[in-house]
DSSP file (Angstrom, degrees, kcal/mol; ACC not computed):
  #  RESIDUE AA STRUCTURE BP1 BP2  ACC     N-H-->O    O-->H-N    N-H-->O    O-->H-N    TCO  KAPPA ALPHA  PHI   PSI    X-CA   Y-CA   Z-CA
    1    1 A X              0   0    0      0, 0.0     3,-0.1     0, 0.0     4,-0.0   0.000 360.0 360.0 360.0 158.6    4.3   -6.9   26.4
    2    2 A X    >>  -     0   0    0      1,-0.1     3,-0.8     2,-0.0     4,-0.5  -0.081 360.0-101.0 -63.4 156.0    7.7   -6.7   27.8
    3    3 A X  T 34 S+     0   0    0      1,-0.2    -1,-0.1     2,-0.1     0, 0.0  -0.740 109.7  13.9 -90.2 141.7    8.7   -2.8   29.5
    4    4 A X  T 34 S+     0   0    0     -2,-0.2     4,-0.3     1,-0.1    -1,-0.2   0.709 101.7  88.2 114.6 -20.5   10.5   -1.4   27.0
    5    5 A X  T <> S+     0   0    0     -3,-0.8     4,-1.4     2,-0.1     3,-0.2   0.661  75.6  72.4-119.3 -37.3   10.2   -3.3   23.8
    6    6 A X  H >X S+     0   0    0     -4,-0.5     3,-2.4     1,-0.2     4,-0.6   0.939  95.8  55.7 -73.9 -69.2    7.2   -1.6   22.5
    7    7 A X  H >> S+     0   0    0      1,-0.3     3,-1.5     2,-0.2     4,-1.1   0.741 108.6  41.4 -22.9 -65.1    9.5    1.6   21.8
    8    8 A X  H 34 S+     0   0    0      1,-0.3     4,-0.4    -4,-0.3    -1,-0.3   0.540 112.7  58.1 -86.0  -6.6   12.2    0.0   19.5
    9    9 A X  H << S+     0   0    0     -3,-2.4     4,-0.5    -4,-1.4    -1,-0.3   0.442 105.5  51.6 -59.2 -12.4    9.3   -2.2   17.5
   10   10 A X  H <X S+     0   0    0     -3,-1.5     4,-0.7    -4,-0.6    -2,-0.2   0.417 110.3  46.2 -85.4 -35.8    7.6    1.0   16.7
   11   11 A X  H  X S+     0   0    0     -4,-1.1     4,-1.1    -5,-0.3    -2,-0.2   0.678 110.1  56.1-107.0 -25.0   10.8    2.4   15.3
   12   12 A X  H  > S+     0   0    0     -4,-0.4     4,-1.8     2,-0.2     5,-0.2   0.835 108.8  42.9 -49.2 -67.6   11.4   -0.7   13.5
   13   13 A X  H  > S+     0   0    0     -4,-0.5     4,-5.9     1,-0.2     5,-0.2   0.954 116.7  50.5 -51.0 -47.6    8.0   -0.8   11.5
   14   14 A X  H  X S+     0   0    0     -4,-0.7     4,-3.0     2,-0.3    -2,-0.2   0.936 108.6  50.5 -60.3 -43.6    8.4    2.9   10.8
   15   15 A X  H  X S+     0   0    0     -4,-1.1     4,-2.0     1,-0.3    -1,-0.3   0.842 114.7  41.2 -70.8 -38.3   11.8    2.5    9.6
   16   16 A X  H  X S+     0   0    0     -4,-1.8     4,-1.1     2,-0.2    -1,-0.3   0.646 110.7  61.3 -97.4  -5.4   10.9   -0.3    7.2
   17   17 A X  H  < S+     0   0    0     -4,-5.9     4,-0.3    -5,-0.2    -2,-0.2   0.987 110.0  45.4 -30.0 -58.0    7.6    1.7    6.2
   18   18 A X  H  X S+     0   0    0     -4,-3.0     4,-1.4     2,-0.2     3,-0.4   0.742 106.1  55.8 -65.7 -48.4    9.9    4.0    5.2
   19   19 A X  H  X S+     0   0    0     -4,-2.0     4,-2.5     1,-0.2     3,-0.2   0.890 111.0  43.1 -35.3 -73.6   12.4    1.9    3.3
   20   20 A X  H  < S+     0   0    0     -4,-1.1     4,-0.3     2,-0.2    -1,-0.2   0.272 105.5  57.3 -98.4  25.5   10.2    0.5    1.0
   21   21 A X  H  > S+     0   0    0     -3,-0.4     4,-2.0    -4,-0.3     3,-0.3   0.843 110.7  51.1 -57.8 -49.5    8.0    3.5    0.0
   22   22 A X  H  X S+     0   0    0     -4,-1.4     4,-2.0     1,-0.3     5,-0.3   0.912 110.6  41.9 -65.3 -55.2   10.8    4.9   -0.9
   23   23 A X  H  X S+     0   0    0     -4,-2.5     4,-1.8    54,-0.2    -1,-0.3   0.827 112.5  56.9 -78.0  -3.0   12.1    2.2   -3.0
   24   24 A X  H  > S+     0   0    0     -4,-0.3     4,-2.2    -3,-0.3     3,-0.5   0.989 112.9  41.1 -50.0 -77.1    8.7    1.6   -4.4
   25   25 A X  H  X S+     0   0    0     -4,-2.0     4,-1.3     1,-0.3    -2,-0.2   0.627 105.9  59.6 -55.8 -22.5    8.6    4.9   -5.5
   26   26 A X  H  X S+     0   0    0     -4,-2.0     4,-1.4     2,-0.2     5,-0.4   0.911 107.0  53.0 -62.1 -65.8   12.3    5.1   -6.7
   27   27 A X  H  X S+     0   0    0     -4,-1.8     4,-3.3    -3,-0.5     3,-0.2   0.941 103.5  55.5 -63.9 -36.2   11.3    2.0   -9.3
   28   28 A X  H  X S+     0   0    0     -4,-2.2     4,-2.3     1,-0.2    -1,-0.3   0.949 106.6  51.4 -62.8 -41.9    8.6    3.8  -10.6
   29   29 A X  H  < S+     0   0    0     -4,-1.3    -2,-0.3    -5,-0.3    -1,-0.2   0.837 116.8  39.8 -45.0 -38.5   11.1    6.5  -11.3
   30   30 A X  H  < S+     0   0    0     -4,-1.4    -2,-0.2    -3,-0.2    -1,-0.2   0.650 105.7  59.3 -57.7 -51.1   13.1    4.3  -12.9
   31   31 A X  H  < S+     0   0    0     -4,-3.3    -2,-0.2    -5,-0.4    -3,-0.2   0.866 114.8  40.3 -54.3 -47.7   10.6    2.5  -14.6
   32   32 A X  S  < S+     0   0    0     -4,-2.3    -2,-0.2    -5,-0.2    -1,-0.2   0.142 103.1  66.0 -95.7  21.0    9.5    6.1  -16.4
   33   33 A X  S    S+     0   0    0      1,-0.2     2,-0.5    -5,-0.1    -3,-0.2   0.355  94.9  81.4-115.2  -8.1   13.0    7.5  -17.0
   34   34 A X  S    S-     0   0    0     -5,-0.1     4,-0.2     1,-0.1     6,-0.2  -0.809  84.9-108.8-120.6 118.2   13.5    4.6  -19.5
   35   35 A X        -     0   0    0     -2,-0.5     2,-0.5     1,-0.2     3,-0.2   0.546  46.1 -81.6  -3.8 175.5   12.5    4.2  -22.9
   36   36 A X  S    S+     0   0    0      1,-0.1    -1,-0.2    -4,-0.1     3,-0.1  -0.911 117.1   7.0 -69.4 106.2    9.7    1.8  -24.1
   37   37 A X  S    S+     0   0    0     -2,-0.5     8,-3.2     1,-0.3     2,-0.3   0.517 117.0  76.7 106.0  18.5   11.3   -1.7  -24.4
   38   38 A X  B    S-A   44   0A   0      6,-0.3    -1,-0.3    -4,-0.2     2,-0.3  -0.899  77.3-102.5-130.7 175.8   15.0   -1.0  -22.7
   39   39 A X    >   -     0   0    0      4,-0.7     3,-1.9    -2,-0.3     2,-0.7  -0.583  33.2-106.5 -84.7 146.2   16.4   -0.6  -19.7
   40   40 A X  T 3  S+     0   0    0      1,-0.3    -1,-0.0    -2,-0.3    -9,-0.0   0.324 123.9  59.4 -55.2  15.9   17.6    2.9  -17.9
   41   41 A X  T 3  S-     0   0    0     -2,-0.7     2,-0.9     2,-0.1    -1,-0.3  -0.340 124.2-107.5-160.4  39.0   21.0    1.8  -18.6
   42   42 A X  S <  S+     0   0    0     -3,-1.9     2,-0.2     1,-0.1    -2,-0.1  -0.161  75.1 136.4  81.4 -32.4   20.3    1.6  -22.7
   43   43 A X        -     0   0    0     -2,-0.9    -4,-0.7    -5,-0.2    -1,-0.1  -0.307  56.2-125.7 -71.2  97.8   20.3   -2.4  -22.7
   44   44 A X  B     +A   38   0A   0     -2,-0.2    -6,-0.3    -6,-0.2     2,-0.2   0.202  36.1 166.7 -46.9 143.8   17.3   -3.7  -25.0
   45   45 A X        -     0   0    0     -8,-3.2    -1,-0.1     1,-0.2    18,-0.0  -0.808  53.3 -50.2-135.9-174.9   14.3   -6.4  -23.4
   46   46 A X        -     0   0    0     -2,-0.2     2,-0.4     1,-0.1    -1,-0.2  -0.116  52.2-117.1 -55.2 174.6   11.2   -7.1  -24.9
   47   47 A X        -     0   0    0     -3,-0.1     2,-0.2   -11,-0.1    -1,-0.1  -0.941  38.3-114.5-115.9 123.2    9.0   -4.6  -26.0
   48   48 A X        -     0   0    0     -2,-0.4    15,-0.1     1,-0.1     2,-0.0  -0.465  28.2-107.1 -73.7 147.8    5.4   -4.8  -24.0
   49   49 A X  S    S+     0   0    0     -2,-0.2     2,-0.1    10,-0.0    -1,-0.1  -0.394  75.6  63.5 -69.5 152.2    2.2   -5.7  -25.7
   50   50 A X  S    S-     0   0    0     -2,-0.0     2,-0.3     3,-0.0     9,-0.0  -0.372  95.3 -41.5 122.5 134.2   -0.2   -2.6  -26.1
   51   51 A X    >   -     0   0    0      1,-0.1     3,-2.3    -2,-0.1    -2,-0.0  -0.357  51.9-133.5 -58.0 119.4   -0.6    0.3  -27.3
   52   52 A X  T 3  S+     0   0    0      1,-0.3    -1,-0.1    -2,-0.3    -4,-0.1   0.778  99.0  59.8 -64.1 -38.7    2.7    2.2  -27.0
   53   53 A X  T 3  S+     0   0    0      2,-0.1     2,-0.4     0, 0.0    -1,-0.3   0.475  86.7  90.3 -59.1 -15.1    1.0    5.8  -25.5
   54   54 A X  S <  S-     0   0    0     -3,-2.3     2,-0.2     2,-0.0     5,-0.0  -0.774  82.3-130.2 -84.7 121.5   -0.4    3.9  -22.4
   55   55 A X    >>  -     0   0    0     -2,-0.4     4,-2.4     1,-0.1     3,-1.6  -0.450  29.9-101.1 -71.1 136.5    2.1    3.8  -19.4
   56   56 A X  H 3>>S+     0   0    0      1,-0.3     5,-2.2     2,-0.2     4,-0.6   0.817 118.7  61.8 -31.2 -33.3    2.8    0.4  -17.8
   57   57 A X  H 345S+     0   0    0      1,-0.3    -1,-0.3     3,-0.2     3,-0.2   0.826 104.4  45.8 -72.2 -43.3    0.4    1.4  -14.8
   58   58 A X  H <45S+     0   0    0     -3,-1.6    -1,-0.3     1,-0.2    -2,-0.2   0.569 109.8  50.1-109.6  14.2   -2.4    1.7  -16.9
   59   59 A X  H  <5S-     0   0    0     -4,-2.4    -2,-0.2     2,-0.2    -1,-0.2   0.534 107.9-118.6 -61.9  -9.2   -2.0   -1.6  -19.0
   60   60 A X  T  <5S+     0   0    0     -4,-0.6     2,-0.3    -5,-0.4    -3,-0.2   0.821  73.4 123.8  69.9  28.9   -1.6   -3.4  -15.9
   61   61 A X      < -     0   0    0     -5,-2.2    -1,-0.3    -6,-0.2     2,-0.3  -0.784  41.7-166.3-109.0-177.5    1.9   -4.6  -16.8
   62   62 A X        -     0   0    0     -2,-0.3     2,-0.4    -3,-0.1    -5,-0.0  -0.905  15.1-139.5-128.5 141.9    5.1   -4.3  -15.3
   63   63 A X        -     0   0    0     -2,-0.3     2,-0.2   -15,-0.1   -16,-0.0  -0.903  33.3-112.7-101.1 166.8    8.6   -5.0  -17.1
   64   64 A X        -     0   0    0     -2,-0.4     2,-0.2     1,-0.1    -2,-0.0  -0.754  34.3-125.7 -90.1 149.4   10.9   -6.7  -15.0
   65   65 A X        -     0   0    0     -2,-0.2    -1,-0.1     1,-0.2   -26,-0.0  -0.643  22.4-104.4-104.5 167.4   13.8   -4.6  -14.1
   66   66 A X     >  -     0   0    0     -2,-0.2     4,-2.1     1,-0.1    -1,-0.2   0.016  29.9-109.8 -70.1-174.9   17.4   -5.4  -14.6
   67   67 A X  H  > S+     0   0    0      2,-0.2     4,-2.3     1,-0.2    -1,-0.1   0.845 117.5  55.3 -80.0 -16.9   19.5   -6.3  -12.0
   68   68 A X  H  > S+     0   0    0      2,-0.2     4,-0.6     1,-0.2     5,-0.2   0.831 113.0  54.5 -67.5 -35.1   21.8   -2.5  -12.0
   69   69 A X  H >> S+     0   0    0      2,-0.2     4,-3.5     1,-0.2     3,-2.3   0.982 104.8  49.3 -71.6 -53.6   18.2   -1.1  -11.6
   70   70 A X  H 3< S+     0   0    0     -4,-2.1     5,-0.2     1,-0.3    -1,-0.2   0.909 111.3  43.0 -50.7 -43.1   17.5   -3.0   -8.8
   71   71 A X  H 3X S+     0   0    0     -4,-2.3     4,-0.8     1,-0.2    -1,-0.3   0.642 111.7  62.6 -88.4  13.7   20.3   -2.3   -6.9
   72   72 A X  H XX S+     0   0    0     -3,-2.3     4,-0.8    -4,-0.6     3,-0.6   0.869 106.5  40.3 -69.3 -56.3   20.0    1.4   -7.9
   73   73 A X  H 3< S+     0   0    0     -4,-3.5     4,-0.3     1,-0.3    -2,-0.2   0.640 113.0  57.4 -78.7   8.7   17.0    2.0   -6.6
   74   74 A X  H >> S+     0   0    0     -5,-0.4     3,-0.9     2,-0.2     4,-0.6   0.899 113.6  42.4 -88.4 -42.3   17.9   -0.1   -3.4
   75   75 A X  H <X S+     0   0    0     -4,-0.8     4,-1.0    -3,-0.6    -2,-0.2   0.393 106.8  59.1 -77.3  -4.2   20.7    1.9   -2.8
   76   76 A X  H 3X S+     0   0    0     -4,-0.8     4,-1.1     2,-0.2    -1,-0.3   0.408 107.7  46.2-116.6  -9.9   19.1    4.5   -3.5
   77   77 A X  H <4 S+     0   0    0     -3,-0.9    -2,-0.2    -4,-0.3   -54,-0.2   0.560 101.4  54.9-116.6   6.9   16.8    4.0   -1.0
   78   78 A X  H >X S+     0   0    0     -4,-0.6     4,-2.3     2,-0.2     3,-0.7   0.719 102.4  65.5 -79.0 -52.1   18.4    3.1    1.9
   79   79 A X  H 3X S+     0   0    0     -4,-1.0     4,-2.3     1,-0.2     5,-0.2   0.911 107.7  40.4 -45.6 -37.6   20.4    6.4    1.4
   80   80 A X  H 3X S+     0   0    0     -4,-1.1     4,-2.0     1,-0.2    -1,-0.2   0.852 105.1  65.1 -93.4   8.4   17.3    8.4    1.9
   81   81 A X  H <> S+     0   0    0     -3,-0.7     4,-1.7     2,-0.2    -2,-0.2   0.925 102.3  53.5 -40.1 -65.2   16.2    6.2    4.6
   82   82 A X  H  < S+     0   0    0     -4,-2.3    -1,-0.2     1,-0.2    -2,-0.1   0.899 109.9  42.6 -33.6 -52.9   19.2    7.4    6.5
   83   83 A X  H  < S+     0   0    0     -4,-2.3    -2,-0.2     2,-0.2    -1,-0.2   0.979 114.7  48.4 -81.3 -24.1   18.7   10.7    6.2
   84   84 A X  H  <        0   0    0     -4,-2.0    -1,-0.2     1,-0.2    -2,-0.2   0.693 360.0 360.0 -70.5 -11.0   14.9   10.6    6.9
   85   85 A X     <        0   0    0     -4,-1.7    -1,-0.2    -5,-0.2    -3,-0.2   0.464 360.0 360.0-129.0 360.0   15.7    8.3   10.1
């Protein structure tokens, strides 16, 4: 490898390690701070199939989140990216 490179490729991975743990873990916040069958910003979607007391995680679904969710928790993870790098 080039002298030199290996440093700032290292800091690169780590940095997007970091990025999206965080926003992983940010949508799962998100995901459980909103009702059954809306969004975290009140707007109704379907209602998932299932027994309503089971959490998405263990039904094996997901809802898709809106797009104000998305970019919350994007934004929301790039700010602590900053401070953690």
């Amino acid at each position: 490898m080039l002298q030199g490179v290996s440093a700032p490729i290292v800091g690169a991975a780590a940095e997007n390690a970091c990025l999206f743990l965080i926003y992983n873990k940010i949508q799962e916040v998100i995901r459980t701070a909103s009702r059954p069958g809306h969004t975290i910003f009140g707007s109704p979607i379907a209602a998932l199939e299932g027994p309503e007391f089971l959490s998405e995680k263990a039904r094996g679904k997901r809802r898709e989140m809106s797009m104000g969710e998305l970019a919350m928790a994007a934004g929301m993870a790039g700010a602590f990216a900053s401070f953690v790098l």
